[in-house]
MIVOZA-649199 format. One record per residue (C-alpha): x, y, z. Coordinates in Angstrom, 2 decimals. Example, Ala and Ser with C-alpha at 12.3 -4.5 7.8 and 13.67 -1.06 7.14 Angstrom:
// MIVOZA-649199
X Y Z
12.30 -4.50 7.80
13.67 -1.06 7.14
// end
This chain:
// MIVOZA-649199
X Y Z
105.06 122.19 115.87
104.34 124.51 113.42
100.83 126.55 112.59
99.03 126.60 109.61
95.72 129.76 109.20
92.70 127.96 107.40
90.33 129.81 105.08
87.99 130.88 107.75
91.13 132.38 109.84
91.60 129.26 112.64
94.82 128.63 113.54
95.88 125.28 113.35
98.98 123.41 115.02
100.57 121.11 112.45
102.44 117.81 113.68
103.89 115.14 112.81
102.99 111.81 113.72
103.13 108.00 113.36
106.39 107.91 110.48
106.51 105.11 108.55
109.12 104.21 105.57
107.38 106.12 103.06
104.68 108.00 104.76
103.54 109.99 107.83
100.13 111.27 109.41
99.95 115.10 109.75
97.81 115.85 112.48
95.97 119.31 112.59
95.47 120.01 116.12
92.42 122.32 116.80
92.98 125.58 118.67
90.40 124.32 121.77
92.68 121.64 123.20
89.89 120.25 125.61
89.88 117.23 123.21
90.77 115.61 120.58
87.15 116.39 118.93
88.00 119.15 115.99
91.12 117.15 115.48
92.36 116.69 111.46
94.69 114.26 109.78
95.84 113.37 106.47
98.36 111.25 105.02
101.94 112.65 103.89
103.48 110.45 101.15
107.32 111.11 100.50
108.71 110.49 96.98
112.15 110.29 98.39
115.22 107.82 97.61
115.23 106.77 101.22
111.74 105.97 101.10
112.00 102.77 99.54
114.10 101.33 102.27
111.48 99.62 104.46
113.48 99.11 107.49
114.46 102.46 107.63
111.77 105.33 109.39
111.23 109.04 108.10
111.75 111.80 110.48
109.06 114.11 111.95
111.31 116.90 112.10
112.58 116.46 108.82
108.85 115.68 107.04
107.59 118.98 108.72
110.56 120.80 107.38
109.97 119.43 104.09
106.29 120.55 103.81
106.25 123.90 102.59
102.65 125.73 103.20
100.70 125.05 99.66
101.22 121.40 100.67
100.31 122.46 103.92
97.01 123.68 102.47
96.14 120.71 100.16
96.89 117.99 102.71
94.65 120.03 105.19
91.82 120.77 102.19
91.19 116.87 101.91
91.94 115.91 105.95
89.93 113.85 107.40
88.69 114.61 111.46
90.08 112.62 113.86
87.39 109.60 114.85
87.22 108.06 118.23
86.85 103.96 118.51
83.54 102.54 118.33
81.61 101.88 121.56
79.55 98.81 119.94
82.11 95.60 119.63
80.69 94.50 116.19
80.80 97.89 114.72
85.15 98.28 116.00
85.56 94.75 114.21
84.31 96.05 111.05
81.03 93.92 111.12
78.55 96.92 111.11
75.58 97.52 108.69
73.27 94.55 107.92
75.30 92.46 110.15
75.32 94.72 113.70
73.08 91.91 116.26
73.50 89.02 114.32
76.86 88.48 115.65
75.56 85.24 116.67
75.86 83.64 113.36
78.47 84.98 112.32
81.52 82.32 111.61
78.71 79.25 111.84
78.78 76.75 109.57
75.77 74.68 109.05
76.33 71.51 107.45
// end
């Protein structure tokens, strides 16, 4: 794990997490490990040859080696915290807003 100082002087452990063929989620971990509440992420995209092999997995190790501390910076800059799932079963199947209660109806057909 590695650390990374924001702006306003928090220091912030840097992982990496959930490698795919081309990409990888960098997790900022918060300094008050109680929870995951002040959690960050943000998606790392690698431009490499081996990225276009889509059997093949990148390597944590070898992503956070990669990442020098600008990119470090910019990925944190536009992160994104760290939500937990939704309590309310419409609103976890992506059916919140207008239609949130009516689940009822929903998938109906009236002929």
């Amino acid at each position: 794990m590695r650390t990374f100082r924001a702006s306003d002087g928090t220091v912030w452990g840097v992982e990496v997490v959930l490698p795919g063929s081309s990409n990888a989620m960098v997790l900022f971990r918060h300094p008050d490990r109680r929870s995951s509440h002040g959690d960050r992420y943000n998606w790392y995209i690698s431009k490499a040859s081996e990225s276009r092999n889509v059997t093949a997995r990148l390597s944590p190790q070898k992503v956070l080696g990669e990442i020098d501390d600008v990119s470090i910076g910019r990925l944190f800059a536009r992160s994104m915290p760290v939500s937990r799932p939704a309590i309310e079963p419409n609103l976890a199947l992506g059916l919140g807003g207008l239609a949130t209660g009516h689940s009822r109806g929903i998938g109906k057909v009236d002929h």
